[in-house]
C-alpha positions in Angstrom: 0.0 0.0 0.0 1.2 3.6 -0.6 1.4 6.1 1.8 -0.3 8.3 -0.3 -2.9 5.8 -0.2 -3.4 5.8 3.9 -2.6 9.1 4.4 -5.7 10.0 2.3 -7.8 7.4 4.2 -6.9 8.7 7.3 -7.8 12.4 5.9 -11.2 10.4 4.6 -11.6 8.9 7.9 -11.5 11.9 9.8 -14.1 14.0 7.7 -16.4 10.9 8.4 -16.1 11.2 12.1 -16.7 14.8 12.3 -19.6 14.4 10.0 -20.7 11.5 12.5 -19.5 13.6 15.6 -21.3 16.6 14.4 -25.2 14.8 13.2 -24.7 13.3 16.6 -24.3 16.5 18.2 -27.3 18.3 16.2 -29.6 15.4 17.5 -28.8 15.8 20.8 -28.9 19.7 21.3 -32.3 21.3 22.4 -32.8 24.4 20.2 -31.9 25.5 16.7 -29.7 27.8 17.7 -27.7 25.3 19.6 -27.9 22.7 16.9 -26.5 25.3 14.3 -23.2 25.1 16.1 -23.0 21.5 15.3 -23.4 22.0 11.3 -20.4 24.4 11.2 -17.9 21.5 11.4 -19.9 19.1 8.8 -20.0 22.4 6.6 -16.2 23.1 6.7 -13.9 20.4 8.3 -15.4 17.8 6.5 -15.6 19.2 3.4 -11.6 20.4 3.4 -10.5 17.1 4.7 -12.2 15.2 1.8 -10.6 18.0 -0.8 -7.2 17.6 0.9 -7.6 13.6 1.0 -8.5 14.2 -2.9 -5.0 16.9 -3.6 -2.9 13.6 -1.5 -4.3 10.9 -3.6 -4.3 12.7 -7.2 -2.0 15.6 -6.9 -2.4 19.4 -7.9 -4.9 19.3 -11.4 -7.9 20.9 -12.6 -10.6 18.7 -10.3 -8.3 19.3 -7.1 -8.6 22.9 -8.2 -12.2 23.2 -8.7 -12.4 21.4 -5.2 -10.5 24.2 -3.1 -12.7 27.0 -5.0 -15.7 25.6 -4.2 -14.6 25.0 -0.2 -13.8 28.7 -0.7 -16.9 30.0 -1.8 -18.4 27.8 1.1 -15.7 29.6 3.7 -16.8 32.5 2.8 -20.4 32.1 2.6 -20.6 29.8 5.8 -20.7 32.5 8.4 -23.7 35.0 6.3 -25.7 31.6 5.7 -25.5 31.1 9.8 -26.2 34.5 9.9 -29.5 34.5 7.5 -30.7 31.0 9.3 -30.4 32.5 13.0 -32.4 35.5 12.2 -34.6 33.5 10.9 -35.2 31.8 13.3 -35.7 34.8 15.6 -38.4 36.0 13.5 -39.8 33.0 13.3 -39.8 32.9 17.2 -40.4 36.6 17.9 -41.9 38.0 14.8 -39.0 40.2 14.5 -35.3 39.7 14.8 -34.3 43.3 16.7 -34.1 43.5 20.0 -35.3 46.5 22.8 -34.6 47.4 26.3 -35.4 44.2 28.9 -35.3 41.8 26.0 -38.6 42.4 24.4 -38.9 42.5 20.4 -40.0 46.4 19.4 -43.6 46.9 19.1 -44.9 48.4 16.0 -44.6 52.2 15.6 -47.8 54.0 16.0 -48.4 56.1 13.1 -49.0 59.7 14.1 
């Protein structure tokens, strides 16, 4: 066997844990917003483990390429999608997704 060869399924191995680690964790939380931590690492980790277990086992080339730009378009558009889902949520929850004094959502504005 070539190293290559296990060093990739280790890489491969690992992205399948986290995935594991992290459905297990989104079962087991109470609330969306406390699940959505959980998806994070099955949205990244995974995901750039199985593109660097793909650059160890076929080198640098067009498909390794086109892996790392779309696990950089998900980098970058992780965090606002997190973003977008929490709030919402909020709105969902609270009918709006601002915040006034003592915690309460803002009533309407009375129109004068």
């Amino acid at each position: 066997m070539i190293i290559k060869d296990v060093f990739s399924d280790i890489l491969l191995g690992l992205a399948v844990l986290i995935v594991i680690a992290s459905a297990v964790g989104v079962l087991v939380m109470r609330d969306a917003y406390q699940k959505l931590h959980f998806v994070t690492p099955a949205a990244l980790i995974g995901p750039a483990l199985v593109a660097l277990a793909l650059m160890v086992q076929h080198g640098v080339y067009e498909m390794t390429g086109e892996s790392f730009l779309a696990l950089f378009f998900m980098i970058v558009a992780g965090p606002f999608i997190s973003h977008a889902t929490i709030r919402a949520i909020r709105v969902r929850e609270k009918g709006d997704w601002r915040l006034q004094r003592g915690g309460q959502a803002p009533a309407e504005e009375k129109e004068q």
